[in-house]
C-alpha atoms as a printed R data frame, in Angstrom:
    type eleno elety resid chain resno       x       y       z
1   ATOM     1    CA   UNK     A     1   0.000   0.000   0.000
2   ATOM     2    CA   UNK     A     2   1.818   3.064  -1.352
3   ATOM     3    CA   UNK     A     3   1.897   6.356   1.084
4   ATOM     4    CA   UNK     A     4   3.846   8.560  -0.499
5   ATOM     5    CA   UNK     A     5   3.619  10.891  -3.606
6   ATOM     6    CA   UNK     A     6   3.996  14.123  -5.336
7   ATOM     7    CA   UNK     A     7   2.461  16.816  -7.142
8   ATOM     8    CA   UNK     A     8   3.867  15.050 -10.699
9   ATOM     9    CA   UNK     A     9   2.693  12.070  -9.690
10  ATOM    10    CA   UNK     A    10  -0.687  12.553  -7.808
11  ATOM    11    CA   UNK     A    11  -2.933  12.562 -10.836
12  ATOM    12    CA   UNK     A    12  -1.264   9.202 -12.192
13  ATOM    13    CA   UNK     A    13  -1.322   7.413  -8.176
14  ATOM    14    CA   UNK     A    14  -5.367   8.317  -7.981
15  ATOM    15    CA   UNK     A    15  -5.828   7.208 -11.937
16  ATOM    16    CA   UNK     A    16  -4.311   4.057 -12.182
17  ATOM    17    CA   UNK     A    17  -5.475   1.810  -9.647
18  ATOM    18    CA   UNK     A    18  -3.758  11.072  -3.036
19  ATOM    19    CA   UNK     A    19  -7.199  27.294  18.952
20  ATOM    20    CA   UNK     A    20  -3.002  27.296  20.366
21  ATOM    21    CA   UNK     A    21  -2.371  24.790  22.587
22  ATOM    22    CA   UNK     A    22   1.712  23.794  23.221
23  ATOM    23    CA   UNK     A    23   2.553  20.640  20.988
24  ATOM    24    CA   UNK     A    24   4.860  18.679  23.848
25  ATOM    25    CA   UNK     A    25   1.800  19.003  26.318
26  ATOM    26    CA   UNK     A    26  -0.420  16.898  24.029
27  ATOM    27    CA   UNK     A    27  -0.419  13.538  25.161
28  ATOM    28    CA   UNK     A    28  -2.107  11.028  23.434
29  ATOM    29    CA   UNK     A    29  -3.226   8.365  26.123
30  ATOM    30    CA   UNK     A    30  -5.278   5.621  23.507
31  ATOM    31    CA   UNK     A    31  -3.960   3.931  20.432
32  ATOM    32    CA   UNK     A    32  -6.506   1.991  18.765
33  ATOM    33    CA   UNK     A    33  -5.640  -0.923  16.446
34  ATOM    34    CA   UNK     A    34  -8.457  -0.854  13.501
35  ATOM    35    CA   UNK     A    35  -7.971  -4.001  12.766
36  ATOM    36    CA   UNK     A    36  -8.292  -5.056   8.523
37  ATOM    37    CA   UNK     A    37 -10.401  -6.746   6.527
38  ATOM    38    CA   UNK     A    38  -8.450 -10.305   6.193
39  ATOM    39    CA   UNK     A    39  -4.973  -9.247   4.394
40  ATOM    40    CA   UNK     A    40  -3.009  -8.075   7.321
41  ATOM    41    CA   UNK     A    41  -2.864  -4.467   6.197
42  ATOM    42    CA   UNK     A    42  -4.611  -1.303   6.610
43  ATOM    43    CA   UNK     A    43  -4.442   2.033   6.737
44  ATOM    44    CA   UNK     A    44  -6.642   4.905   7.817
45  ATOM    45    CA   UNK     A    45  -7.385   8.301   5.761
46  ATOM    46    CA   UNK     A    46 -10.177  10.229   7.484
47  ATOM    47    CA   UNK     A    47 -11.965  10.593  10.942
48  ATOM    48    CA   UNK     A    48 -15.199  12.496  11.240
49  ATOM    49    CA   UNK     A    49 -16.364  14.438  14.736
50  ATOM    50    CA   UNK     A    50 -18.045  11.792  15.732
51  ATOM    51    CA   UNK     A    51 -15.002   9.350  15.388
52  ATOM    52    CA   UNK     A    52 -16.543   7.359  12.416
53  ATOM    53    CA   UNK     A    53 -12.762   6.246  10.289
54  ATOM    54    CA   UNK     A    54 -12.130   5.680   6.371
55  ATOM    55    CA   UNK     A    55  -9.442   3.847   4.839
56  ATOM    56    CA   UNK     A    56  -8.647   0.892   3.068
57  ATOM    57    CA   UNK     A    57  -7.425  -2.606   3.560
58  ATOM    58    CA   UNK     A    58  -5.939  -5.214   2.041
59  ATOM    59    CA   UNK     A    59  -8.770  -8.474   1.903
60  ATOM    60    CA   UNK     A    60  -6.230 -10.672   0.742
61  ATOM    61    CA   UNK     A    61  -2.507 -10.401  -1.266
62  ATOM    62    CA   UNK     A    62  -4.252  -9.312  -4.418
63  ATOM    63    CA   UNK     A    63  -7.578  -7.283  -3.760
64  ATOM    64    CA   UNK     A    64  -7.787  -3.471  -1.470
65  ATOM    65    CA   UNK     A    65 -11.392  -2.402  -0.525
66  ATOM    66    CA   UNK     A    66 -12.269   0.901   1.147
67  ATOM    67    CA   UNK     A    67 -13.693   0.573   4.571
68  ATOM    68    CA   UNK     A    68 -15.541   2.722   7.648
69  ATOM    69    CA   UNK     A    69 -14.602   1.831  10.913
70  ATOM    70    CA   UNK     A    70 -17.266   2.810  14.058
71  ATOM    71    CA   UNK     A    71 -17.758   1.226  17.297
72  ATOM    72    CA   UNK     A    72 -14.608  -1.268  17.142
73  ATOM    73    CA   UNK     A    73 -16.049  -2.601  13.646
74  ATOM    74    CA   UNK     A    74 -14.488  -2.169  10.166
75  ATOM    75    CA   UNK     A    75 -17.042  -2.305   7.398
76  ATOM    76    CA   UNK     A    76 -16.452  -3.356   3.736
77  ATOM    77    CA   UNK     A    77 -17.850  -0.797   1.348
78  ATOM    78    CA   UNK     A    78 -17.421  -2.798  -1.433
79  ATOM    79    CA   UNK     A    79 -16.706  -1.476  -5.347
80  ATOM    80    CA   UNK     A    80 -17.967  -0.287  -8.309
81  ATOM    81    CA   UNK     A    81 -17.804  -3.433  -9.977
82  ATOM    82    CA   UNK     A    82 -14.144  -4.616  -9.549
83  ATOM    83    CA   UNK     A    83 -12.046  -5.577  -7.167
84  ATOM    84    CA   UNK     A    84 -10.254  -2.672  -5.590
85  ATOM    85    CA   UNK     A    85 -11.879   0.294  -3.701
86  ATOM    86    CA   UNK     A    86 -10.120   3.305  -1.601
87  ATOM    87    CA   UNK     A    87 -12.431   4.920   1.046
88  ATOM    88    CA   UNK     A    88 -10.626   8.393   0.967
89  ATOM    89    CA   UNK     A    89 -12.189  11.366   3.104
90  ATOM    90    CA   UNK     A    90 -15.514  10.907   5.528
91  ATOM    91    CA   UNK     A    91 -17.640  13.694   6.595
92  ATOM    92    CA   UNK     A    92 -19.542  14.354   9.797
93  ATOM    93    CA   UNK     A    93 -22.635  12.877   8.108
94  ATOM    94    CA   UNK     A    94 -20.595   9.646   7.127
95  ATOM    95    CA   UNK     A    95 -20.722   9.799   3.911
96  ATOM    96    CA   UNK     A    96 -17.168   8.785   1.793
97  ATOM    97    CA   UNK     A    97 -15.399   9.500  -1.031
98  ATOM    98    CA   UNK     A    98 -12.830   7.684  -2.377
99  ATOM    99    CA   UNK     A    99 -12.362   5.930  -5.840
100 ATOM   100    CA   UNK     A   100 -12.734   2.370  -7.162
101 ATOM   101    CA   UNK     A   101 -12.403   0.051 -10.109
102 ATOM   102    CA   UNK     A   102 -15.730  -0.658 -11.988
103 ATOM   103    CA   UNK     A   103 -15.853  -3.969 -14.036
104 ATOM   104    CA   UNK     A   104 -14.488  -2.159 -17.051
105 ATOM   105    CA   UNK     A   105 -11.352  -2.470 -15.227
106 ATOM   106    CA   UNK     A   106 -11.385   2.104 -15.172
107 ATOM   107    CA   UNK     A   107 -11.030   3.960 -11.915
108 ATOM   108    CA   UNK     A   108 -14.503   5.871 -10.886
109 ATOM   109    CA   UNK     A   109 -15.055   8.503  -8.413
110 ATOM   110    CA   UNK     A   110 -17.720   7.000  -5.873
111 ATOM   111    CA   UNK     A   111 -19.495   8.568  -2.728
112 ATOM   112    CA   UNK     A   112 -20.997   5.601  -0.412
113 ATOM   113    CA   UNK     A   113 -23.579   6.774   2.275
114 ATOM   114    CA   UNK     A   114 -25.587   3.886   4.586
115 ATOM   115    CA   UNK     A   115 -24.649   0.951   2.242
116 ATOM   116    CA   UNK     A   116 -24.356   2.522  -0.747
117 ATOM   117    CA   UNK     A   117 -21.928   3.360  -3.554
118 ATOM   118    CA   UNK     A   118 -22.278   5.922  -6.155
119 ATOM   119    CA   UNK     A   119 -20.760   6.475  -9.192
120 ATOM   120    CA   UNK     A   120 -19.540  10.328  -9.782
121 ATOM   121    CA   UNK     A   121 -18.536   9.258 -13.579
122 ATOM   122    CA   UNK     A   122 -15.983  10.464 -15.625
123 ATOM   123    CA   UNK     A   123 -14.116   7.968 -17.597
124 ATOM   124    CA   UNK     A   124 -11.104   8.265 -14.727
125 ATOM   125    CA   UNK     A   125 -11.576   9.789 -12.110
126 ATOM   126    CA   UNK     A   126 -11.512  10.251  -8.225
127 ATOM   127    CA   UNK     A   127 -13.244  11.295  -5.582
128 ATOM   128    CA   UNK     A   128 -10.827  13.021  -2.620
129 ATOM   129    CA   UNK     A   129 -13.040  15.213  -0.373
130 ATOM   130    CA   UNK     A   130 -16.172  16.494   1.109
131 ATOM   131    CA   UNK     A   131 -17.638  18.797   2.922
132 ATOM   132    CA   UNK     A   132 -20.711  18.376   5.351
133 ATOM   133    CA   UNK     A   133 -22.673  19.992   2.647
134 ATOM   134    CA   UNK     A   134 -21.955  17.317   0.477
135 ATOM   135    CA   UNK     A   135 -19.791  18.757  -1.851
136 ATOM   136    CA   UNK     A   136 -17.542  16.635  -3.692
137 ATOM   137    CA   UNK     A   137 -13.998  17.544  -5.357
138 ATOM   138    CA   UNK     A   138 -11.231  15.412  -6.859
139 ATOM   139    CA   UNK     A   139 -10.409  14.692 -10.353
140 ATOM   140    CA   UNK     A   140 -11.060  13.453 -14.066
141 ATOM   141    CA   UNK     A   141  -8.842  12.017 -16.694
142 ATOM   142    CA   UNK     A   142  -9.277  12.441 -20.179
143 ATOM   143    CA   UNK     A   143  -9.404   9.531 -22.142
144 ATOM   144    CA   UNK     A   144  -5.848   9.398 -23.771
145 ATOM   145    CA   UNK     A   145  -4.383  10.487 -20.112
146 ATOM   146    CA   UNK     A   146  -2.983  13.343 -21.511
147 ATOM   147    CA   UNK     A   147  -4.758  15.872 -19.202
148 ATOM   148    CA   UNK     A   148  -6.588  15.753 -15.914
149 ATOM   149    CA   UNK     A   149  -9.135  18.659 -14.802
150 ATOM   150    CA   UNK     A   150 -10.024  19.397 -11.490
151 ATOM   151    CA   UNK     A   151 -13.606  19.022 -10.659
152 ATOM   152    CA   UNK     A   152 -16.338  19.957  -8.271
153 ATOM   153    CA   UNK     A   153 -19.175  17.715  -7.642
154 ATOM   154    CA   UNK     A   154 -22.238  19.565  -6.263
155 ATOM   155    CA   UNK     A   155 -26.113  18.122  -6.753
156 ATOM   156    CA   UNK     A   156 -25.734  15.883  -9.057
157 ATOM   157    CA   UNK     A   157 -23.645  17.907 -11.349
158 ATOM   158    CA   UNK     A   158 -19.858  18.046 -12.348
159 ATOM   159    CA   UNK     A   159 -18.352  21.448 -12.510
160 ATOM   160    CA   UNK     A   160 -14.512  21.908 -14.261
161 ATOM   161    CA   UNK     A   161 -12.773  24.460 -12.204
162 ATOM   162    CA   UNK     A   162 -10.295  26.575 -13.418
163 ATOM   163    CA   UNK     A   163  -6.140  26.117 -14.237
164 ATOM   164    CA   UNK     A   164  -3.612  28.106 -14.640
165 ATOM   165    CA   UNK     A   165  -2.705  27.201 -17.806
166 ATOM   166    CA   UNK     A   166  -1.045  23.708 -17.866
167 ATOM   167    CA   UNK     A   167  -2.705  20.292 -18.451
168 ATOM   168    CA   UNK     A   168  -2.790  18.610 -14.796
169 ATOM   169    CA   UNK     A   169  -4.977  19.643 -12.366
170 ATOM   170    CA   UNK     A   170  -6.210  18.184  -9.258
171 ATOM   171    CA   UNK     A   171  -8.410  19.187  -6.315
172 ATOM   172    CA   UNK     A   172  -7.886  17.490  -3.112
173 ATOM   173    CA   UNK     A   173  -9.813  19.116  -0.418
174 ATOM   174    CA   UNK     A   174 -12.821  20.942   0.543
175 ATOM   175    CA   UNK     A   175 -13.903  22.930   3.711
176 ATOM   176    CA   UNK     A   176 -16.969  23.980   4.680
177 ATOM   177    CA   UNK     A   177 -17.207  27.678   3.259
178 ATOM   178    CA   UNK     A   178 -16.519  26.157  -0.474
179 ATOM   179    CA   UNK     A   179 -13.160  26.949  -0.779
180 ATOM   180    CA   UNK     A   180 -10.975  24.244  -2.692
181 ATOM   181    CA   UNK     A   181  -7.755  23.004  -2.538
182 ATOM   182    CA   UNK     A   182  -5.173  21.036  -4.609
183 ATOM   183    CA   UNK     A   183  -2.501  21.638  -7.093
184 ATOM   184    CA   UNK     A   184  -2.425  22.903 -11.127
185 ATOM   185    CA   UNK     A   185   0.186  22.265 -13.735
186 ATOM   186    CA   UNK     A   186   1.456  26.072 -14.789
187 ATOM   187    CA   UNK     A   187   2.227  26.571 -18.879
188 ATOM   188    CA   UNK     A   188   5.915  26.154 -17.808
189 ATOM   189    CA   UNK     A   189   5.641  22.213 -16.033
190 ATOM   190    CA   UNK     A   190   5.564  23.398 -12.679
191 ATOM   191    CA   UNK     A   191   2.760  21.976 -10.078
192 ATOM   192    CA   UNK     A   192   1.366  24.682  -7.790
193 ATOM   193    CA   UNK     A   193  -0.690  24.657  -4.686
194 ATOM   194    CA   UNK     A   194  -3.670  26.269  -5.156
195 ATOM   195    CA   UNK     A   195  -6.878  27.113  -4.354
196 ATOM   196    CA   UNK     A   196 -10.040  27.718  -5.796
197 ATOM   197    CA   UNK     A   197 -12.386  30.607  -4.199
198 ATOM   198    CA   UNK     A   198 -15.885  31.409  -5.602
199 ATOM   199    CA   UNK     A   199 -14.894  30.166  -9.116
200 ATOM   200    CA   UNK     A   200 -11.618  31.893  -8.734
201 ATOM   201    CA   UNK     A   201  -8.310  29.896  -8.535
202 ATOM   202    CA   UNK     A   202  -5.316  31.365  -6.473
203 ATOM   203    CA   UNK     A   203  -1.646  30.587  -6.939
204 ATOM   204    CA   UNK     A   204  -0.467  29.650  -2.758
205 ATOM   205    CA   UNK     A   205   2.833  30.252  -3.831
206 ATOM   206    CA   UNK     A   206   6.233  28.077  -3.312
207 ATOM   207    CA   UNK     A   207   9.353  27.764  -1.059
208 ATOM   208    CA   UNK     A   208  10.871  28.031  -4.695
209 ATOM   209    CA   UNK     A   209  10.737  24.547  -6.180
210 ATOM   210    CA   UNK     A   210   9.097  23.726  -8.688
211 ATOM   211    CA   UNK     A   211   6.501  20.968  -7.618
212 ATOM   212    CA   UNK     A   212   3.758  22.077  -4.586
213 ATOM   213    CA   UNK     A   213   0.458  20.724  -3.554
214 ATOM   214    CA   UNK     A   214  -2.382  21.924  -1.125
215 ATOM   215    CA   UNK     A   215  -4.132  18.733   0.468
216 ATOM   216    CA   UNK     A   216  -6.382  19.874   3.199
217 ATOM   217    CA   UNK     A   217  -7.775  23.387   4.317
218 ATOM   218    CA   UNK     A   218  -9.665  24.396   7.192
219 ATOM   219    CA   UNK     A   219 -12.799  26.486   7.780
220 ATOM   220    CA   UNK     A   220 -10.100  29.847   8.534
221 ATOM   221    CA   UNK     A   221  -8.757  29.372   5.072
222 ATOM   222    CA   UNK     A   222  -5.316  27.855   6.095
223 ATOM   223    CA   UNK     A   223  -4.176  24.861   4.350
224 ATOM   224    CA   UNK     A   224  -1.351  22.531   4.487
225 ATOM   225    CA   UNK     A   225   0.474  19.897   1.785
226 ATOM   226    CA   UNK     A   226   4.316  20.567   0.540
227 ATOM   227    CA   UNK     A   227   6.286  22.321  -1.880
228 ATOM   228    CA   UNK     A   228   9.620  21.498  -2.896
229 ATOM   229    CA   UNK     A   229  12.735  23.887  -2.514
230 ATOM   230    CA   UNK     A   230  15.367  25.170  -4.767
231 ATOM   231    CA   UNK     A   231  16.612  21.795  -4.445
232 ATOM   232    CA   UNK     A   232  13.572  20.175  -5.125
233 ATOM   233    CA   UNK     A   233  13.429  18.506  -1.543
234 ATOM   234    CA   UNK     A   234   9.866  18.545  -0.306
235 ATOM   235    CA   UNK     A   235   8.868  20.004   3.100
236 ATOM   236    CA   UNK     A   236   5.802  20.411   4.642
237 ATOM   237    CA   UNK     A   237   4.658  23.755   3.636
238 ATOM   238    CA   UNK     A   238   1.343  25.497   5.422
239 ATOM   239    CA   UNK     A   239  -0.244  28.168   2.681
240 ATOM   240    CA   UNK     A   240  -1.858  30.942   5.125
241 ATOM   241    CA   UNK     A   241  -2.449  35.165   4.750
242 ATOM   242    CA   UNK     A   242  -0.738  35.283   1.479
243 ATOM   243    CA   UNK     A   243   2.443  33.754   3.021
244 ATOM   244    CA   UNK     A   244   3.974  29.739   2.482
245 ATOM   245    CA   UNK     A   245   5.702  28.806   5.594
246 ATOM   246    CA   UNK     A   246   8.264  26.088   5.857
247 ATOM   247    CA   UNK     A   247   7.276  23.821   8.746
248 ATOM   248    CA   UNK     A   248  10.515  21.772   8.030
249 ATOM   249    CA   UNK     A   249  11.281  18.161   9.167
250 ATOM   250    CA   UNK     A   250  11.573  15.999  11.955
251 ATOM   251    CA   UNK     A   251  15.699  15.869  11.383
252 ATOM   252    CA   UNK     A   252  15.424  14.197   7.695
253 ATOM   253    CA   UNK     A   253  14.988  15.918   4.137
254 ATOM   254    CA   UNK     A   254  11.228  14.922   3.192
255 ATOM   255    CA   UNK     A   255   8.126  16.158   4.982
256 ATOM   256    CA   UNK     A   256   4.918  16.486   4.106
257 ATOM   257    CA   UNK     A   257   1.279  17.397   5.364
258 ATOM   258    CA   UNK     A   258  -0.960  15.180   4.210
259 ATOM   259    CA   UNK     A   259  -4.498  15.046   4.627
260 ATOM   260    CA   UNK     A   260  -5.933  16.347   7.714
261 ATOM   261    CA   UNK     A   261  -6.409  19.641   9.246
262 ATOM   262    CA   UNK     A   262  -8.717  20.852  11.819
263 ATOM   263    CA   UNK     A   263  -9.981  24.775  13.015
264 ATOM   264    CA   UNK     A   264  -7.670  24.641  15.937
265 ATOM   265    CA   UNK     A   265  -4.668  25.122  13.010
266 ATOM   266    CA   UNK     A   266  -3.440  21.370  13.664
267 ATOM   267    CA   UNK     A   267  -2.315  19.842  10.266
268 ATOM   268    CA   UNK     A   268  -0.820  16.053  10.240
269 ATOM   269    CA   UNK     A   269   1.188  14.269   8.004
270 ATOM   270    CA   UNK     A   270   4.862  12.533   7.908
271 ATOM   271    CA   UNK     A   271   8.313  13.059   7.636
272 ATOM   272    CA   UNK     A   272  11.907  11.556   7.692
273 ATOM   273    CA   UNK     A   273  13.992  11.235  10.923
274 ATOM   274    CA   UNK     A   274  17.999  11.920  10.904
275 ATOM   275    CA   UNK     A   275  19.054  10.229   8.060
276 ATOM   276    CA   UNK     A   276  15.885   9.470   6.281
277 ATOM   277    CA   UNK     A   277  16.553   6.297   9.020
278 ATOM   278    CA   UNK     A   278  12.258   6.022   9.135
279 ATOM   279    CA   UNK     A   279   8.952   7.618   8.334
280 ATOM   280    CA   UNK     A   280   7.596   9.656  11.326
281 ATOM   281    CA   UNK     A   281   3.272  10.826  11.966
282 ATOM   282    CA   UNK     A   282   3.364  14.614  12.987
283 ATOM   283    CA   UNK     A   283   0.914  16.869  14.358
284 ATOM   284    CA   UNK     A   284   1.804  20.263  13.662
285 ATOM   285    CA   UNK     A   285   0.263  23.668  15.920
286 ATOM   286    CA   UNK     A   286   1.035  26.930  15.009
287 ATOM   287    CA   UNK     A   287   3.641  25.753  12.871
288 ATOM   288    CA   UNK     A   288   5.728  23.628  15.161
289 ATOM   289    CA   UNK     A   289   6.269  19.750  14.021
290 ATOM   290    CA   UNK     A   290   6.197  17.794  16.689
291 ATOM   291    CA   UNK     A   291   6.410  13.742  16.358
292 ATOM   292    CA   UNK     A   292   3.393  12.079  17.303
293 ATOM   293    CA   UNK     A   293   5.836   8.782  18.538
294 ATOM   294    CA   UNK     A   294   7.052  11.382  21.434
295 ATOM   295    CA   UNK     A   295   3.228  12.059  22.373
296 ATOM   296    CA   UNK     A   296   2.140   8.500  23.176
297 ATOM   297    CA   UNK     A   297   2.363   6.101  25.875
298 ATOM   298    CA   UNK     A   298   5.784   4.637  26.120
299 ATOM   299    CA   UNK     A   299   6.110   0.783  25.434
300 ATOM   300    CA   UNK     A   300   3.427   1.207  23.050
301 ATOM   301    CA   UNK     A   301   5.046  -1.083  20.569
302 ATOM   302    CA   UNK     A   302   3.879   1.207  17.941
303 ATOM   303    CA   UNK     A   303   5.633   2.925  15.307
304 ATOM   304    CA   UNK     A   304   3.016   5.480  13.541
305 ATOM   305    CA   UNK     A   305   4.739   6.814  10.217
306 ATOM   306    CA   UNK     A   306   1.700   7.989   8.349
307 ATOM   307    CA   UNK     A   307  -0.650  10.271  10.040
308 ATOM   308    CA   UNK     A   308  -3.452  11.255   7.297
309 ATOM   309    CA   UNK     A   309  -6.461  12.777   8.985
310 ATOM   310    CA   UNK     A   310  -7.589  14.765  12.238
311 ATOM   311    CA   UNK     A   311 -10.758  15.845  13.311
312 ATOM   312    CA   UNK     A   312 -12.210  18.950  15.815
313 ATOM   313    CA   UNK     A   313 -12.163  16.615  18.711
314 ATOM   314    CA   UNK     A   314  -7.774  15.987  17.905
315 ATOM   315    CA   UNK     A   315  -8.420  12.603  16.820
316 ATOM   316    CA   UNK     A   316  -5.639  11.409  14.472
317 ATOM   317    CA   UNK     A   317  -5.586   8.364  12.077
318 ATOM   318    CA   UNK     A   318  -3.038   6.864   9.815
319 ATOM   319    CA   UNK     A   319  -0.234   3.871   9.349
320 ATOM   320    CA   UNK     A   320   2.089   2.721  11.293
321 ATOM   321    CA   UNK     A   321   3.840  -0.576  12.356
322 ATOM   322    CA   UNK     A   322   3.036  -2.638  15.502
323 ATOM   323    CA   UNK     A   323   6.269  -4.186  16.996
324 ATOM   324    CA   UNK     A   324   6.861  -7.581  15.461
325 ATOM   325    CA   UNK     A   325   4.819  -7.122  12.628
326 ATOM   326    CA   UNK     A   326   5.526  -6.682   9.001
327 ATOM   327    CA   UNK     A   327   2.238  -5.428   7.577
328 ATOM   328    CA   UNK     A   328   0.935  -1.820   8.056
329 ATOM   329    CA   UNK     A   329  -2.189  -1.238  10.422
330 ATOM   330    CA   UNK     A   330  -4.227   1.455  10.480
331 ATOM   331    CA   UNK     A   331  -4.488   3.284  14.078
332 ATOM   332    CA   UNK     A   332  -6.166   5.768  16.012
333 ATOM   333    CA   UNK     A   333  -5.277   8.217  18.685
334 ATOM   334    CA   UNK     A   334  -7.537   9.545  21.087
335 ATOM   335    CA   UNK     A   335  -7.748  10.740  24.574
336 ATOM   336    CA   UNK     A   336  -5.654  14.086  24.003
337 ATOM   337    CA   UNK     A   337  -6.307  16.010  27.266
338 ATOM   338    CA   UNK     A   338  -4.299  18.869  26.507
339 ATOM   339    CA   UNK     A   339  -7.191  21.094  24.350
340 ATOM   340    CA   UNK     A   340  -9.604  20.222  26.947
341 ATOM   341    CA   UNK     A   341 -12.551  19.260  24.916
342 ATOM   342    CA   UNK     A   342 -13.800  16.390  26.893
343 ATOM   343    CA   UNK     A   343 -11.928  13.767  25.246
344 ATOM   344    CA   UNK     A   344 -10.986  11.148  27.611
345 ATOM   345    CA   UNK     A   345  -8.433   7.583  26.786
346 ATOM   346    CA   UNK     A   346  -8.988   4.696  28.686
347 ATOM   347    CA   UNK     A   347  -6.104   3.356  28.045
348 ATOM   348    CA   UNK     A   348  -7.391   1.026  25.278
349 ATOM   349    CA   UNK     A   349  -9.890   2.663  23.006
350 ATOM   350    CA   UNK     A   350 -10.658   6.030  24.514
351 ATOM   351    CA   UNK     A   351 -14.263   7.844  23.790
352 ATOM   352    CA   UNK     A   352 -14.934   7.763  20.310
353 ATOM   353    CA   UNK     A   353 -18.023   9.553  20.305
354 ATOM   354    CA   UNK     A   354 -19.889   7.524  17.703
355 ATOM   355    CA   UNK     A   355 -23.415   7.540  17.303
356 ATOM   356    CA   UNK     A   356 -23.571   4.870  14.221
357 ATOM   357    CA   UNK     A   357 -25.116   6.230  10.646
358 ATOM   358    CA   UNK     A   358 -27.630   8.901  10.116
């Protein structure tokens, strides 16, 4: 199960199967296990309010099927028709996005809500947020794969938003005031992070590379991916008030925020450690990286490398490795007392706060 990409090669990756509060007080006191579907790997993507997780898992060494995980149970959500499905982002009504094969053997968009999956259309094409207004964005691919647009799904209808002048576009996120977020191909070859505004797309800027993506924004208009510098190394990179801030590493040369990001201004995502030596989760809080291995209980036997999406409650999800064991599991982390929101770990699972489907 691949975890890491960039701006040249998110289009590609989706098509062919993408309030202050000090960092080193926030201890995590729960790490959930989510268990997988049969293959021995998983991995999480999203986590709603009301602790309700997306991901996918392997079922056996050849098939992946996108999942949602409540009340200690991961649920299948089957495909469009073939045999691999990615549950991608969940909103607080529970309804997912991801993409899927159909029987065609092409990759469709889908949004699945209380047992079932629709198909966006597009001939390729891929589903990667929503809002709670049900707002769909991701991406289509023409026919030849010479081009991608990014799209907007919104009642039934599929809106083309607006590039800045290159062939590969791709939005990624959506928060709840509309605004969109993602990355564009400029007429030179470069990959932006952008965002699109009212019908409006925005150039975030660059830490002077030439490859940049926006993955997740938050209802304050701040969001978070990675742009590459001069030397085309990529750092996590938060795209706020006109400015791109460099939210550097955790002692390696790669970082990157990935797909979470809550109102508080906490982003997650991963980076290298001292020598590229491993993959690290962080949480980052007004722009200090701190390395979500440091904020958990000690003798865990956890290693969590991946950390891909965050809710308003400071719920994290992701990959990482258990000690002893090969395959990747997908994991939660609850019970952060720190923001003082209720939230309270005991020890195992913590307080999920699920309620089951609308």
């Amino acid at each position: 199960m691949s975890t890491r990409c960039s701006s040249k090669t998110l289009v590609s990756i989706f098509a062919a199967l993408l309030l202050y509060a000090d960092p080193a007080a926030a201890q995590y006191t729960s790490i959930t296990d989510l268990g997988d579907l049969g293959g021995g790997a998983s991995i999480a993507t999203s986590v709603n309010d009301r602790g309700q997780v997306a991901g996918a898992s392997l079922r056996d060494s050849k098939t992946e099927r996108g999942f949602i995980w409540q009340d200690d149970v991961m649920t299948e959500i089957g495909t469009l028709g073939g045999t691999h499905s990615v549950a991608w982002a969940i909103n607080n009504r529970g309804q997912v996005v991801g993409f899927s094969n159909r029987a065609d053997s092409s990759i469709g968009a889908f949004v699945w809500h209380k047992g079932v999956m629709t198909d966006l259309g597009g001939a390729t094409s891929a589903a990667l947020g929503i809002n709670d207004r049900g707002q769909v964005v991701g991406l289509v691919q023409a026919a030849d794969r010479s081009s991608s647009s990014a799209v907007l799904w919104e009642k039934g209808v599929m809106i083309e938003l607006p590039t800045l002048g290159g062939n590969q576009v791709a939005a990624a996120g959506i928060n709840e005031r509309g605004q969109i977020v993602g990355t564009a191909q400029t007429a030179d070859g470069d990959y932006r992070a952008v965002m699109w505004d009212k019908g409006t797309i925005t150039d975030l800027g660059s830490l002077g590379g030439t490859n940049g993506v926006a993955y997740s924004v938050n209802a304050r208009g701040m969001a978070c991916g990675f742009s590459t510098l001069v030397t085309e190394e990529s750092r996590a990179a938060l795209y706020a008030e006109g400015k791109v801030v460099n939210l550097g590493t955790l002692g390696g040369t790669f970082s990157q925020c990935l797909l979470g990001a809550n109102n508080r201004g906490q982003f997650v995502g991963t980076s290298t450690t001292e020598g590229d030596a491993e993959y690290h989760a962080f949480v980052t809080v007004d722009g200090v990286m701190t390395d979500l291995n440091k904020q958990i209980p000690p003798k865990s036997g956890w290693l969590l490398e991946y950390a891909y999406g965050l809710n308003e409650r400071g719920q994290i999800v992701g990959g990482g490795h258990r000690e002893g064991e090969a395959a990747i599991r997908a994991f939660l982390l609850s019970g952060n007392r720190r923001h003082g929101d209720g939230e309270q770990g005991d020890g195992e699972h913590g307080n999920n706060g699920q309620n089951g489907n609308d």
